[in-house]
TORTIVEX-335507 format. One record per residue: z, y, x of N, C-alpha, C, O, CB in turn. Coordinates in steps of 0.05 Angstrom, whole numbers. Each point is the difference from the previous one (the first is absolute). Glycine has a CB too. Layout:
R   n.c3   n.c2   n.c1  ca.c3  ca.c2  ca.c1   c.c3   c.c2   c.c1   o.c3   o.c2   o.c1  cb.c3  cb.c2  cb.c1
R      Z      Y      X      Z      Y      X      Z      Y      X      Z      Y      X      Z      Y      X
...
REM end
This chain:
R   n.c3   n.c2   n.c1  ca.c3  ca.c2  ca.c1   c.c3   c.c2   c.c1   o.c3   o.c2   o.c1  cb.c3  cb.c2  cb.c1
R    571   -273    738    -20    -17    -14     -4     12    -28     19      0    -15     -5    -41     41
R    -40     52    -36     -8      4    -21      9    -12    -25     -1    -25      1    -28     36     27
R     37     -1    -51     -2    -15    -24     10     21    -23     11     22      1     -3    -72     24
R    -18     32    -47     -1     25    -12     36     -2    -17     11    -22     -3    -80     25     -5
R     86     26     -2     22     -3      0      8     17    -20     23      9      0    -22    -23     42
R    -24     23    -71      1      8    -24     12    -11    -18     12    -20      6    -42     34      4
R     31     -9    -26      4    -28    -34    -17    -14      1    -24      7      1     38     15    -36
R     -4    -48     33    -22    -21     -1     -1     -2    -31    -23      3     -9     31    -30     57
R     10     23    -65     -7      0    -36    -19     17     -1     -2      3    -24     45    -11      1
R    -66     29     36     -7     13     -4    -30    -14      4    -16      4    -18     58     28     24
R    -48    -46     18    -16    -21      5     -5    -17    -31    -19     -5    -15     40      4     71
R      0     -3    -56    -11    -26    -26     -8     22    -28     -8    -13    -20     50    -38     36
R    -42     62    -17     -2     28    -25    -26      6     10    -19      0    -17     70     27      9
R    -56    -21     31    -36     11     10    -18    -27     -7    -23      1     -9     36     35     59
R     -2    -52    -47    -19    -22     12     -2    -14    -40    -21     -9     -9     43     -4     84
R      1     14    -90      9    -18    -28     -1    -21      3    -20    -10    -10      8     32    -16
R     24    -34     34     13    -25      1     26     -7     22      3     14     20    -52    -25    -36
R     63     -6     13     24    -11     17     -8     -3     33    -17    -18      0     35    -10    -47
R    -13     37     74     -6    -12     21     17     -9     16     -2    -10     22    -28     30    -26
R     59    -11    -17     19    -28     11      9     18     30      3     -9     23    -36    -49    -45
R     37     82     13      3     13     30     36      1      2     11     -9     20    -66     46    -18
R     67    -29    -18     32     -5     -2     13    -29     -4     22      2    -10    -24     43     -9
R     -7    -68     24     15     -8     -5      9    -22    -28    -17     -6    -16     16     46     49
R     24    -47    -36     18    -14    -27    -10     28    -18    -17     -9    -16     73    -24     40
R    -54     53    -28     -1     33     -5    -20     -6    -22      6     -2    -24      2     32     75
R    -35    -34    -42    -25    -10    -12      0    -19    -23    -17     -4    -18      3     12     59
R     37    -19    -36      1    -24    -21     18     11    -19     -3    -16    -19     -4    -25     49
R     26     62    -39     11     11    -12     -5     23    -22    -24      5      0     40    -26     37
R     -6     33    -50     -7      8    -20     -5     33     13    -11     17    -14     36    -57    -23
R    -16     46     63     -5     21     18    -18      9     10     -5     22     11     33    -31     -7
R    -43    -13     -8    -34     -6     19    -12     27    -13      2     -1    -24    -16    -62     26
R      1     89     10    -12     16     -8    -26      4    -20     -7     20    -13     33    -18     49
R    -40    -33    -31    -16    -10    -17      9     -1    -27    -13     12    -18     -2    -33     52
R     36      7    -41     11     -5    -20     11     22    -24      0      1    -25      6    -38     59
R      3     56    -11      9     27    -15    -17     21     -2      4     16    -18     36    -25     33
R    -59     13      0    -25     21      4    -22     -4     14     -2      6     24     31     21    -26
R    -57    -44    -19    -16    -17     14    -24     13     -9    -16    -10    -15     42    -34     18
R    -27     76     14    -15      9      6    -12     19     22     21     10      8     -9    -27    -44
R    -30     28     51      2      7     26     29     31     -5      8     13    -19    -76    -33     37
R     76     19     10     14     14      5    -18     33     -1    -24      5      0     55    -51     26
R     -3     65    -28    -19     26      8      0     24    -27     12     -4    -21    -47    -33     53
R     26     51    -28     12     26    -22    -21    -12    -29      7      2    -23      3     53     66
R    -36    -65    -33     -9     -5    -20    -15    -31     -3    -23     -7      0     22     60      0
R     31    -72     -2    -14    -30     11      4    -10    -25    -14    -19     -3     25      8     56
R      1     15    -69      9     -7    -36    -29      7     -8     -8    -20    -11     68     38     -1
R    -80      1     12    -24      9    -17    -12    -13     11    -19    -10    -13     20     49     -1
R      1    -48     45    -22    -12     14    -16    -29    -16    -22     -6     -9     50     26     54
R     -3    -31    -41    -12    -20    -13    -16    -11    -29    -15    -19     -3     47     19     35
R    -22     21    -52    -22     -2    -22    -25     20     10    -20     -5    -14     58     -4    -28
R    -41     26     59    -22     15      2    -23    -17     16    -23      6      0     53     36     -2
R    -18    -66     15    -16    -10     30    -25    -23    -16      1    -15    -18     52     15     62
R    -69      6    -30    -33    -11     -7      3    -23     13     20    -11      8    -52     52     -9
R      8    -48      2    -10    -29     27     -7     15     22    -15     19      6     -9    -57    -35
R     48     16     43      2     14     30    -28     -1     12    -15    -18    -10     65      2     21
R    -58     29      5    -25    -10     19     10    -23     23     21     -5     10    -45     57    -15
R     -4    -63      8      7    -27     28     18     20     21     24     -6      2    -81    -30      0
R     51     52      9     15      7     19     31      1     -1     17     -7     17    -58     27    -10
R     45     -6    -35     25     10    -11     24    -37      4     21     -6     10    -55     58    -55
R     15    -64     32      7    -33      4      8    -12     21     19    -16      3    -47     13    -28
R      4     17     48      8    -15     24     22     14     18     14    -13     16    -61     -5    -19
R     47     46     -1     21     14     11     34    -21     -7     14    -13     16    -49     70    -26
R     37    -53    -17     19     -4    -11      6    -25     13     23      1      9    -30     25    -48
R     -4    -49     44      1    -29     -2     11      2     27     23    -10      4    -62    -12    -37
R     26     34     53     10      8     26     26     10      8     15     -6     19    -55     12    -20
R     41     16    -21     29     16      5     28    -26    -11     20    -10     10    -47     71    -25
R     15    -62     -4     25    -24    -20      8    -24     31     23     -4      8    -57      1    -78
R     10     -9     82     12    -25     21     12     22     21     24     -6      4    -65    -42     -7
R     34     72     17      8      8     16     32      7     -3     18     -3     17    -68     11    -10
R     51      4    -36     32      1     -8     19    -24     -7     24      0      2    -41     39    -19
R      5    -54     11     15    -35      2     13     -9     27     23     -2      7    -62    -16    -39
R     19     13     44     13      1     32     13     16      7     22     -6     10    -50     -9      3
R     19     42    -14     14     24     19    -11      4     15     10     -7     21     23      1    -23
R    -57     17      4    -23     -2     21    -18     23     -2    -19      1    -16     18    -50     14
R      9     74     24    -10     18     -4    -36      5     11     -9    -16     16     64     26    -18
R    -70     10     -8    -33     -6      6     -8     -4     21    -16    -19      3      6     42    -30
R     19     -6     52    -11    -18     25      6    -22      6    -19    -14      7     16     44      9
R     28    -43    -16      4    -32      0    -16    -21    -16     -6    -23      7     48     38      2
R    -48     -1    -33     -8    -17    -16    -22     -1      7     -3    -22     12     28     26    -42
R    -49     11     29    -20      7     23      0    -15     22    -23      1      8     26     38    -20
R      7    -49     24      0    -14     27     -3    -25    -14    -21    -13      3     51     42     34
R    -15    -36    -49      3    -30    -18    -23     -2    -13     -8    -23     -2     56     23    -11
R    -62     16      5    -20     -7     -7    -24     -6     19    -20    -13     -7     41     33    -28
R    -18    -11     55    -18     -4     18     -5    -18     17    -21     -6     12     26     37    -19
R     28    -44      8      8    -27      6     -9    -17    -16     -1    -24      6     35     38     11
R    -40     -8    -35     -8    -29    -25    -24      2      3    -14    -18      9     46     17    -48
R    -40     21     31    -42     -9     21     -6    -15     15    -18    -17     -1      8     50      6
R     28    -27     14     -2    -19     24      5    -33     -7     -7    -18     15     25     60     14
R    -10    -43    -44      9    -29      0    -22    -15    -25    -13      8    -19     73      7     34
R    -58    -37     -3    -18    -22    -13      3     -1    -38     21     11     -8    -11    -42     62
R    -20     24    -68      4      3    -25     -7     27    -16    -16     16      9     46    -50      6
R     -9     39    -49     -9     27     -6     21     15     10     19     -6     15    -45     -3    -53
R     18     33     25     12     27     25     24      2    -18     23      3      9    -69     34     15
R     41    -40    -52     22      9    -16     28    -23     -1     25      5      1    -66     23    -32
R     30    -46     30     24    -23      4      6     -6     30     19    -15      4    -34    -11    -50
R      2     35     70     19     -2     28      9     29     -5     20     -2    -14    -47    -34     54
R     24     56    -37     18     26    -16     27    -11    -15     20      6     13    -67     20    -26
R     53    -39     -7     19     -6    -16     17    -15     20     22      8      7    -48     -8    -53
R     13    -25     58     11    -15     16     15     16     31     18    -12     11    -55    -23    -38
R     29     55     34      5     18     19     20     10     -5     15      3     19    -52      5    -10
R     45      0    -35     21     19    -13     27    -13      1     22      6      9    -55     13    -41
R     22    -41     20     21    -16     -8     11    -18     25     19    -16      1    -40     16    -51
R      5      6     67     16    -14     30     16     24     16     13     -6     21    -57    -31    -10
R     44     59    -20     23     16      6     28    -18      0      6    -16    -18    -34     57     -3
R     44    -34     46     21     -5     -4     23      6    -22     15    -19     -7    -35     17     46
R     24     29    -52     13     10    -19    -11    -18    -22     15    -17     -8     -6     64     28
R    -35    -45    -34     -8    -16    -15     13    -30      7      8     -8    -22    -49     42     17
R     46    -57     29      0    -16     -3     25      2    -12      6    -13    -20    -40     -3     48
R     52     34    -16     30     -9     -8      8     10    -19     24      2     -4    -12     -8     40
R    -31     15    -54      5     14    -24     -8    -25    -19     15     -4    -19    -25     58     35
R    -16    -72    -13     -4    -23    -11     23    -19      9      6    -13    -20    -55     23     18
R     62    -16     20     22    -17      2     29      3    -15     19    -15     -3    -44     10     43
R     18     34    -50     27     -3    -17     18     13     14     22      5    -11    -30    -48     -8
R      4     52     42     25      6     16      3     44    -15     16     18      4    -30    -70     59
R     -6     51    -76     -2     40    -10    -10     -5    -23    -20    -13     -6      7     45     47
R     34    -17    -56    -15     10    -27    -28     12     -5    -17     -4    -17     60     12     13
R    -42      4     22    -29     22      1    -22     -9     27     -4    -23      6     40     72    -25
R    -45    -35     29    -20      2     30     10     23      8      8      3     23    -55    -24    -33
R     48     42    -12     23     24     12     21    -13     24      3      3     25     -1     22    -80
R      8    -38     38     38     -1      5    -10    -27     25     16     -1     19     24     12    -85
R    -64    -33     70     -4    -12     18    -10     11     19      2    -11     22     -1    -17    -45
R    -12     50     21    -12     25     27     23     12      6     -7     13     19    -38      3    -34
R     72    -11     12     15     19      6     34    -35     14     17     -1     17    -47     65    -70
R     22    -81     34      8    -21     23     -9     -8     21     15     -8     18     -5     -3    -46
R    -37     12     32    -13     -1     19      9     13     26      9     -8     21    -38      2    -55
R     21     34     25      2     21     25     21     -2      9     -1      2     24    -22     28    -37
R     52    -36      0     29      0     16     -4    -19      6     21    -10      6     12     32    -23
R    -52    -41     21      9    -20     18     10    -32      0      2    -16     18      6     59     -9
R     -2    -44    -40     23    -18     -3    -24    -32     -7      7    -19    -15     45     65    -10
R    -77    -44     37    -18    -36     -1     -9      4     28     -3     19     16    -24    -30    -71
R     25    -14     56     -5     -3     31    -31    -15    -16     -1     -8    -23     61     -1     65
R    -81      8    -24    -26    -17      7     -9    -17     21    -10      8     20      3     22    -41
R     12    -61     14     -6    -19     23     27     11     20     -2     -3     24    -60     -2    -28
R     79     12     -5     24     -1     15     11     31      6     23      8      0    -40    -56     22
R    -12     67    -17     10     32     13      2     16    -23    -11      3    -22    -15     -3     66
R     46     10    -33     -2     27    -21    -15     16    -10     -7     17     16     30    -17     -2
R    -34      3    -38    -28     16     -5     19     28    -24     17     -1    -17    -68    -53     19
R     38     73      9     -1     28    -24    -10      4     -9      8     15    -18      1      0     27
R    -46    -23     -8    -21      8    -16    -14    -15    -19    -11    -22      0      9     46     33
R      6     -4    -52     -2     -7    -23    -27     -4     -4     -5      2    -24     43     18     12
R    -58    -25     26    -36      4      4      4    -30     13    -13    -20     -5     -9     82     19
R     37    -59     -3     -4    -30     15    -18    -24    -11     14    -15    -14     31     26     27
R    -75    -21    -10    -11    -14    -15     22    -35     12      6     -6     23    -66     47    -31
R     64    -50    -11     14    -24     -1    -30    -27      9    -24      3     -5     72     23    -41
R    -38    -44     57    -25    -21      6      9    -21    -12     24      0     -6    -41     14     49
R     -2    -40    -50      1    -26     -9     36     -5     20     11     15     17    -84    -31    -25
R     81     -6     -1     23     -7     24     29     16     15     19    -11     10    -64     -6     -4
R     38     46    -10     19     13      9     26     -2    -23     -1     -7    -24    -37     37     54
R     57    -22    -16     26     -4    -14     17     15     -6     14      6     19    -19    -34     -3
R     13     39    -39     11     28     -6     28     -8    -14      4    -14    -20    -54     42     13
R     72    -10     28     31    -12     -6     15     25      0     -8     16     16      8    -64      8
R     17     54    -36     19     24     -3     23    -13     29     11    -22      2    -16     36    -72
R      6      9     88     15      1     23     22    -14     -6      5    -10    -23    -21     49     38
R     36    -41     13     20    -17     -1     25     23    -13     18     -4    -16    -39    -33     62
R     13     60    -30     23     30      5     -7      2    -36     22      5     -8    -28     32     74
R     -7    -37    -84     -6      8    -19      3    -13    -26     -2      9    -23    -20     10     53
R     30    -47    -21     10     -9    -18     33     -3    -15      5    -11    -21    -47     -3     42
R     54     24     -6     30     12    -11     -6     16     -7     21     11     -4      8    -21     24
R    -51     30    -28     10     23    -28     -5    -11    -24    -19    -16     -3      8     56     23
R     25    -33    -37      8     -1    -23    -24      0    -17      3    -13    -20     39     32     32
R    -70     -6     -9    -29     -7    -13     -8    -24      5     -9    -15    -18     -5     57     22
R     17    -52     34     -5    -21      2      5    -32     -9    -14    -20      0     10     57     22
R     36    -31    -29     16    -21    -11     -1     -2    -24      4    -23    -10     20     26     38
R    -30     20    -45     -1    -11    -31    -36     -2    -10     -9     -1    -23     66     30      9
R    -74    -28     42    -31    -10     -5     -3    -21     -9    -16     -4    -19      3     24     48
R     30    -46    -16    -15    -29     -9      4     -1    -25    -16    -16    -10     22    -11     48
R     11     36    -57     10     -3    -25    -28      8    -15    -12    -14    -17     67     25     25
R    -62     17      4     -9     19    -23    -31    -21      8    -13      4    -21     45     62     18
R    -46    -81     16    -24     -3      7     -9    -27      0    -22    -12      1     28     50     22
R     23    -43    -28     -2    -31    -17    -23     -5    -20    -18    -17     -1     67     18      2
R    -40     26    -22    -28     -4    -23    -26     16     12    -14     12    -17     47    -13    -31
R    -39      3     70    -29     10      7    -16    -14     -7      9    -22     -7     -1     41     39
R    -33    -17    -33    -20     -8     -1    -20     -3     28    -17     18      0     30     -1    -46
R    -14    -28     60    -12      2     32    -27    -10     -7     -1    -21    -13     45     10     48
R    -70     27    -28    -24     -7     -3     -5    -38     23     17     -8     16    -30     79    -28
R    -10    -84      9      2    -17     10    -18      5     31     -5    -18     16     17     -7    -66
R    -17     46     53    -12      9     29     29      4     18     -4      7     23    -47     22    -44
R     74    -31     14     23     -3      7     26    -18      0      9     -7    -22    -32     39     16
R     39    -40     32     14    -16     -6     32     17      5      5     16     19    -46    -60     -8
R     60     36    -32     22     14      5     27    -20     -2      0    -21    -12    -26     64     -6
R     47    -32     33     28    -17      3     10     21     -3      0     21     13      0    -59     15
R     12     31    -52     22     22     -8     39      2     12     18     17     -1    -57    -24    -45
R     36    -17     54     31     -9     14    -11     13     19      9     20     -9     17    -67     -4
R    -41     56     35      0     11     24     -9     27     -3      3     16     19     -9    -58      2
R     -8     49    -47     -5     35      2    -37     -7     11    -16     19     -1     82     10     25
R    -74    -53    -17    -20      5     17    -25    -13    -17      3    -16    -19     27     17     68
R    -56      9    -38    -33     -1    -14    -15     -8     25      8      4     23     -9     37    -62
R    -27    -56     30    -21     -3     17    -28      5    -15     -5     -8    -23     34    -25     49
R    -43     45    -14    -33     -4    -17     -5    -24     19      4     -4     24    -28     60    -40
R     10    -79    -15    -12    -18      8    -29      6      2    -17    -12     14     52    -14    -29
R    -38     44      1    -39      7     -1     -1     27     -6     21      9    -10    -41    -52    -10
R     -3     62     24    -12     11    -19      1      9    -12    -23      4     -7     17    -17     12
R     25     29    -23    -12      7    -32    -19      2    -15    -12     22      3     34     -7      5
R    -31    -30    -22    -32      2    -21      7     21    -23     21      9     -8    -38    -66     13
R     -9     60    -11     -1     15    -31     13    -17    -22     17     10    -15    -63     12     26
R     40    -39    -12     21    -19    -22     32     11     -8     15      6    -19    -40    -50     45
R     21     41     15     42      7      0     10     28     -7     21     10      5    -13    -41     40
R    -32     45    -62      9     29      2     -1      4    -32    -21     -2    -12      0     21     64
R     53    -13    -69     -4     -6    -30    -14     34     -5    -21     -1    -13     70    -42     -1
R    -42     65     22     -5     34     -7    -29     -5     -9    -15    -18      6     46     49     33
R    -33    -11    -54    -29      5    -17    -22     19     13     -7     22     -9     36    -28    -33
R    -35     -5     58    -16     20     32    -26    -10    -13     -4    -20    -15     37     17     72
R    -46     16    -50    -33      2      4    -12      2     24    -16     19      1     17      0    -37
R      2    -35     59     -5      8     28    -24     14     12     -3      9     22     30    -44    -21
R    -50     33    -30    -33     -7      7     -2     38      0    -11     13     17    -12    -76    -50
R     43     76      2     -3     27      8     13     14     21     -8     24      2      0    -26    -41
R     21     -4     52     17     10     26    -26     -3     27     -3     17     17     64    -39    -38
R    -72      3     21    -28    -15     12    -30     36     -5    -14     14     15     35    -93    -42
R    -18     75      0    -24     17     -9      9     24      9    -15     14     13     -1    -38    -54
R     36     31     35     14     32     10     -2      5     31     -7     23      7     45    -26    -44
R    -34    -12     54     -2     -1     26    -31     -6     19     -7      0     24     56    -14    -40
R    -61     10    -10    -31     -9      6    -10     20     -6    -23      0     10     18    -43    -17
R      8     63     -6    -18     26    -12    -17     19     21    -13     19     -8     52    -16    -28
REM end
């Protein structure tokens, strides 16, 4: 399964701003932002006093790349997702968002159960949540209204698993989600809306870029 497996501090340096791709990490005085908050590269320190007004395109590229690296979502997938959101009733840019964010890794990365979407894509794949009861690995897995997402039975004696309810106590769980933290386990009650999405996205240029 594809993904990308570079420096991600490097992501948030291209893009300038935080995308929250490591973790507690981000919130620390380590965050690459914090220490060198300018593009990466032999000449990314000049870049930034030399750089003009971007052109629309330059805009819409970026806006594109920045959500695609949030998720973890390389161009042909993302591409497909977008083509999926055409299809669907409403705008293209907010069923897009809503698409993303019904990834399975994403959900269990919003439940608190992963620091990252990284580190909830790589729980994923071993295995250790079951969905509506079966075992799922994929991390694409779009999640539905109702379904029920629980960290296995075999998986809950490790030692990540047992000291989770502590750490997820202070999560924050969006309200397109319901969570029990004494059992490890989540449900989507709905949807995700644009509301439920706090990141500073522009969905309309990701829309225009794909419309060109």
């Amino acid at each position: 399964m594809a993904r990308y497996t570079g420096p991600v501090c490097k992501l948030c340096r291209r893009e300038g701003e935080k995308l929250f791709l490591k973790g507690s990490r981000c919130l620390s005085s380590k965050c690459a932002i914090e220490r060198r908050n300018y593009p990466p590269g032999q000449h990314g320190r000049d870049a930034q006093y030399r750089r003009g007004r971007a052109s629309d395109y330059a805009l819409q590229l970026r806006e594109k790349q920045k959500v695609r690296r949030i998720y973890g979502v390389l161009e042909r997938q993302f591409r497909r997702y977008f083509r999926r959101a055409q299809q669907r009733p409403g705008l293209t840019g907010e069923n897009l968002l809503s698409i993303l964010e019904s990834r399975l890794d994403n959900v269990v990365y919003r439940l608190g159960f992963a620091e990252s979407r990284a580190q909830a894509r790589q729980l994923v794949q071993h295995g250790h949540f079951m969905v509506n009861g079966r075992r799922t690995n994929i991390p694409s897995y779009l999640v539905r209204p109702g379904d029920r997402i629980e960290v296995r039975e075999g998986s809950r004696k490790r030692t990540y698993f047992k000291q989770l309810r502590q750490v997820a106590e202070d999560w924050v769980v969006p309200e397109w989600l319901n969570r029990d933290v004494a059992n490890l386990s989540g449900e989507m009650v709905r949807l995700p809306e644009r509301r439920d999405i706090d990141m500073t996205i522009n969905e309309q240029l990701i829309v225009e870029y794909y419309s060109r």
